[in-house]
C-alpha positions in Angstrom: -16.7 -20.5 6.5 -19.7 -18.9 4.9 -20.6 -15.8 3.6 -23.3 -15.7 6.6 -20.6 -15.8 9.3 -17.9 -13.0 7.6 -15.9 -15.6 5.8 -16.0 -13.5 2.8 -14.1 -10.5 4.8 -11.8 -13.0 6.5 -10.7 -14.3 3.1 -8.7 -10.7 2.1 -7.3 -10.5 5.3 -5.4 -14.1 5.4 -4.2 -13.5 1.8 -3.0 -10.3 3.6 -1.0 -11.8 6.3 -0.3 -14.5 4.5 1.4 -11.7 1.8 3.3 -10.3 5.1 4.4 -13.2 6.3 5.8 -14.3 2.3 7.4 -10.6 2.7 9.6 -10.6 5.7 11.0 -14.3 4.9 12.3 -12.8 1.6 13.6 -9.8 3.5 14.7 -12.1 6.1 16.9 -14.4 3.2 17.8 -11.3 1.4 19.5 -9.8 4.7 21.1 -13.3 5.0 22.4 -13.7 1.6 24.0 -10.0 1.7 25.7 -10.5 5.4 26.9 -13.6 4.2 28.1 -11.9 0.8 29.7 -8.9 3.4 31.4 -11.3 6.1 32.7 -14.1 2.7 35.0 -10.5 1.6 36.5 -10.5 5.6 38.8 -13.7 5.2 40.7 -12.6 8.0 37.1 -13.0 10.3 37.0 -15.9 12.7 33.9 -18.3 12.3 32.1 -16.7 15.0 32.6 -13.4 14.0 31.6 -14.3 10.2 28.3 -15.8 11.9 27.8 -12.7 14.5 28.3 -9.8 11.3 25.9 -12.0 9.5 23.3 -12.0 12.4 23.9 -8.3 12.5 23.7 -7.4 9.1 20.4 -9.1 8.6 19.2 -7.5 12.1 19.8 -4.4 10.4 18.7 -5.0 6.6 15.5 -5.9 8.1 15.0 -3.2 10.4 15.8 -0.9 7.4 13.6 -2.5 5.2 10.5 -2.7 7.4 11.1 1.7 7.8 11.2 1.7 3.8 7.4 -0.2 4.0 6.5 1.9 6.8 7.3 5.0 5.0 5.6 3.3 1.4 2.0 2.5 3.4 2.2 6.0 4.9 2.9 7.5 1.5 0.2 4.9 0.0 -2.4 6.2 2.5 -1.6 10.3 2.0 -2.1 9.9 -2.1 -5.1 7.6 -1.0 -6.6 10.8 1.1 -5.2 13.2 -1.8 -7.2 10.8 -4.9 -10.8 10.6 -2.8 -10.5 14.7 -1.7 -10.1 15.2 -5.4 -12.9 12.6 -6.4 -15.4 14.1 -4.1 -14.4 17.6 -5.7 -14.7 16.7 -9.4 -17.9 14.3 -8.2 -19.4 17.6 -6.9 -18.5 19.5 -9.9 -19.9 17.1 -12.4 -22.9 16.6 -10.0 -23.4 20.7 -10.3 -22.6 21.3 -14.1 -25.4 18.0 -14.4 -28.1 20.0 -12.4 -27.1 23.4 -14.0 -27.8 21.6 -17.1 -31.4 20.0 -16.1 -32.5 23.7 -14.9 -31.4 25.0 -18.1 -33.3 22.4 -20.3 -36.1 22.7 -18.1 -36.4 26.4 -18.6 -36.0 26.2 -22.2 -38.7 24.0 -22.1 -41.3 26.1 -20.0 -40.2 28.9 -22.3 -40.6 27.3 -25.4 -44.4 25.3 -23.8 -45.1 28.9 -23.0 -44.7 30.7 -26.6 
């Protein structure tokens, strides 16, 4: 890919799903390692039961954690809108103070070509 045919925007995007995919493996493995930690406590659990609680568990560690990144992007995006509406606030403010400060200059300068 070249930077003529958008290889340069597809490059971000893979490392992006590629960072997803390395994500939800080690949530998958983490949900997997705490069933298994759960169901090793039940000694009184048949095989099949041990291997069912641990399918469970990691059904619903991963459902949990995929609502705790839901909840972090939407979070992510709100302080995203928050930071530019208060960029484009102080950029307008500096932008105004800058020209207040040009007309001021410039009329102490007619003033002062004028005495």
């Amino acid at each position: 890919m070249t930077a003529e045919d958008g290889g340069d925007r597809a490059g971000p995007a893979l490392v992006r799903e590629i960072e997803g995919h390395l994500l939800l493996a080690a949530a998958r493995q983490e949900g997997r390692t705490a069933g298994a930690r759960l169901a090793s406590r039940l000694g009184w659990l048949t095989e099949t039961q041990r291997e069912d609680l641990q399918a469970q568990f990691e059904a619903e560690y991963l459902t949990l954690t995929r609502a705790s990144w839901h909840r972090t992007a939407e979070r992510a995006e709100e302080l995203r809108r928050d930071y530019e509406a208060r960029y484009r606030t102080l950029r307008t403010r500096l932008l105004a103070c800058l020209l207040l400060g040009c007309a001021v200059l410039a009329e102490g300068l007619l003033l002062w070509l004028l005495d």
